[in-house]
C-alpha positions as CSV (number, residue, x, y, z in Angstrom):
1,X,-11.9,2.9,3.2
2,X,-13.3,4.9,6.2
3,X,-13.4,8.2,4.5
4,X,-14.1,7.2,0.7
5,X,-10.3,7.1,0.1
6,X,-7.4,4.5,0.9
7,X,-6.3,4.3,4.0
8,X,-8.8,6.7,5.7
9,X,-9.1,5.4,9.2
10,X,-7.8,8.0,11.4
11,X,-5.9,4.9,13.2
12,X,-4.0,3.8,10.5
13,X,-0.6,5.6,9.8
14,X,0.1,5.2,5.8
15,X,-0.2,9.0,5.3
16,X,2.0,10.0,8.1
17,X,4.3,7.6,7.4
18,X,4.5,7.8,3.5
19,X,5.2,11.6,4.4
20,X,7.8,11.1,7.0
21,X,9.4,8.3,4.1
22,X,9.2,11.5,1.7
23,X,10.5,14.1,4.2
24,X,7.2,16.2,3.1
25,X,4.5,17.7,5.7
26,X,1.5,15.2,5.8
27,X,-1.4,15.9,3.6
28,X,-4.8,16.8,4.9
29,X,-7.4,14.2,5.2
30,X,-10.2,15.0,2.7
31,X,-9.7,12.7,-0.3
32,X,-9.1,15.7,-2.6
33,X,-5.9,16.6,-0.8
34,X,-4.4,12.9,-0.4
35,X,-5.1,12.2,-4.2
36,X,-3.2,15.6,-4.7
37,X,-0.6,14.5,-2.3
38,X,0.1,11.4,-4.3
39,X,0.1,12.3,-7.8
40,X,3.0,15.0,-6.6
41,X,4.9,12.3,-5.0
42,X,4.0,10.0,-7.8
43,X,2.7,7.6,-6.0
44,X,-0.2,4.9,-7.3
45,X,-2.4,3.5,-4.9
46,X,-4.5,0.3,-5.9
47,X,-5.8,-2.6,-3.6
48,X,-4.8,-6.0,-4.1
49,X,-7.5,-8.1,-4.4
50,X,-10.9,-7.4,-6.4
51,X,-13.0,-9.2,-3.6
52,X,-12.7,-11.8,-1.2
53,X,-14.7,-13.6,1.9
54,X,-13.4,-11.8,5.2
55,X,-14.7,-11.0,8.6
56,X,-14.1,-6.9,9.4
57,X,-10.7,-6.2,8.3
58,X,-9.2,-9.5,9.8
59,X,-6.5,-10.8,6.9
60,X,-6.5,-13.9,8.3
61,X,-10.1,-14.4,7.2
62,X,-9.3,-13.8,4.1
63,X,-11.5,-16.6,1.4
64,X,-11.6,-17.1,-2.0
65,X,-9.3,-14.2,-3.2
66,X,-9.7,-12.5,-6.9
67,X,-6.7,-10.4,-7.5
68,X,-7.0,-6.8,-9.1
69,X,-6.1,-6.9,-12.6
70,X,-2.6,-5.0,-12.6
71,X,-1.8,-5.5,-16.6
72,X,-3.4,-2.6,-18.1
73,X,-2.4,0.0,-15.3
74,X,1.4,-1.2,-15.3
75,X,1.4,-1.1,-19.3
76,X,-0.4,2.1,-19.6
77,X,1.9,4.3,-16.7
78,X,5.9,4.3,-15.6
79,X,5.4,2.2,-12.8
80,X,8.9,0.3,-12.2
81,X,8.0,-0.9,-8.3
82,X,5.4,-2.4,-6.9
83,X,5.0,-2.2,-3.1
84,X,2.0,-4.2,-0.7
85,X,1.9,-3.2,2.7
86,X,1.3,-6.0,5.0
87,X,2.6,-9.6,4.9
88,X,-0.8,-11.0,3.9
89,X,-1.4,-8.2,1.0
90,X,2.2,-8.9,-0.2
91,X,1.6,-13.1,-0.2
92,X,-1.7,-12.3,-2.2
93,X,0.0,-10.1,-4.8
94,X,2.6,-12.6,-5.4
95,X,0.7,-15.5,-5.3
96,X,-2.4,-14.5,-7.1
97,X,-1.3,-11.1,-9.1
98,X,2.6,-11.5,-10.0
99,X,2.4,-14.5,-12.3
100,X,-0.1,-12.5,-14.5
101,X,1.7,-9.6,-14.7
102,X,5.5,-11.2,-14.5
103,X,6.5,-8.8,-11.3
104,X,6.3,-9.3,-7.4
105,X,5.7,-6.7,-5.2
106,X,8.1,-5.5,-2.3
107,X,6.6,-6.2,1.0
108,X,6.0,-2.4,3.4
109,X,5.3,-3.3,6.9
110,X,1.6,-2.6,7.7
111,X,0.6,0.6,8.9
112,X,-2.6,-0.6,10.7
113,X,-3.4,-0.3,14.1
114,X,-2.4,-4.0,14.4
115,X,1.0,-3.7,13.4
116,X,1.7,-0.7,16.8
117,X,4.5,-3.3,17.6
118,X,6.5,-3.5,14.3
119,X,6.0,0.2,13.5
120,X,7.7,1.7,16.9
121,X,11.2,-0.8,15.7
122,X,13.9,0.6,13.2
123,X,13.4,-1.9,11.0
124,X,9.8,-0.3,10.1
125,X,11.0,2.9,8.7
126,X,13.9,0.5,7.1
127,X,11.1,-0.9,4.9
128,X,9.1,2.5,4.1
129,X,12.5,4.1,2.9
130,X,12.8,1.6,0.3
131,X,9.6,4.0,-1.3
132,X,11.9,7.0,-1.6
133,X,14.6,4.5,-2.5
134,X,12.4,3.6,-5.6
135,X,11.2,7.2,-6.5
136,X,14.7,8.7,-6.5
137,X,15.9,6.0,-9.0
């Protein structure tokens, strides 16, 4: 969390892209105007796992994994969907979290500087509509 916030690095795409999934302008990037951004768009933003072992930001390093506790947040709010971007966030949630909580996530392509490939193909946006998809219900 470069900037104190999810998703802060100026290299990764999440706020652009949750915006373009939206049709909204993109929020600025203090952490006071993302929050804002997505408690208009109702949308909750938690990380997966508690802690873990791991090198940088390298998933595949990824050791000894606690998940989040997601019981109290999904009882206490109207969450209906649950969405982890990134295969390795997504196989951690539903390995590790889902049983608890009796619901797996849906799986976002990563907006990381990693992913450039994926995120220039269709099916990228494909993915990220399925946000709207899940808002609008």
């Amino acid at each position: 969390m470069a900037s104190g916030f999810y998703y802060g690095s100026p290299q990764n795409i999440f706020w652009s892209t949750l915006a373009k999934t939206l049709g909204v302008d993109e929020p600025e990037k203090s952490k006071e105007a993302r929050l804002s951004f997505a408690l208009k768009h109702r949308v909750a933003i938690w990380i997966t796992l508690k802690e873990a072992d791991i090198i940088g930001a390298q998933d595949s390093t990824i050791k000894n994994p606690v998940p989040n506790d997601f019981s109290d947040i999904l009882k206490n709010s109207q969450i209906r969907t649950i969405f982890t971007e990134g295969k390795k966030a997504t196989e951690l949630f539903n390995k590790l979290a889902a049983p608890k909580i009796g619901q797996e996530s849906v799986y976002l392509p990563s907006t990381s500087p990693a992913n450039r490939a994926t995120q220039a193909k269709p099916i990228f946006m494909e993915r990220w509509n399925l946000v709207k998809d899940a808002l609008n219900d």
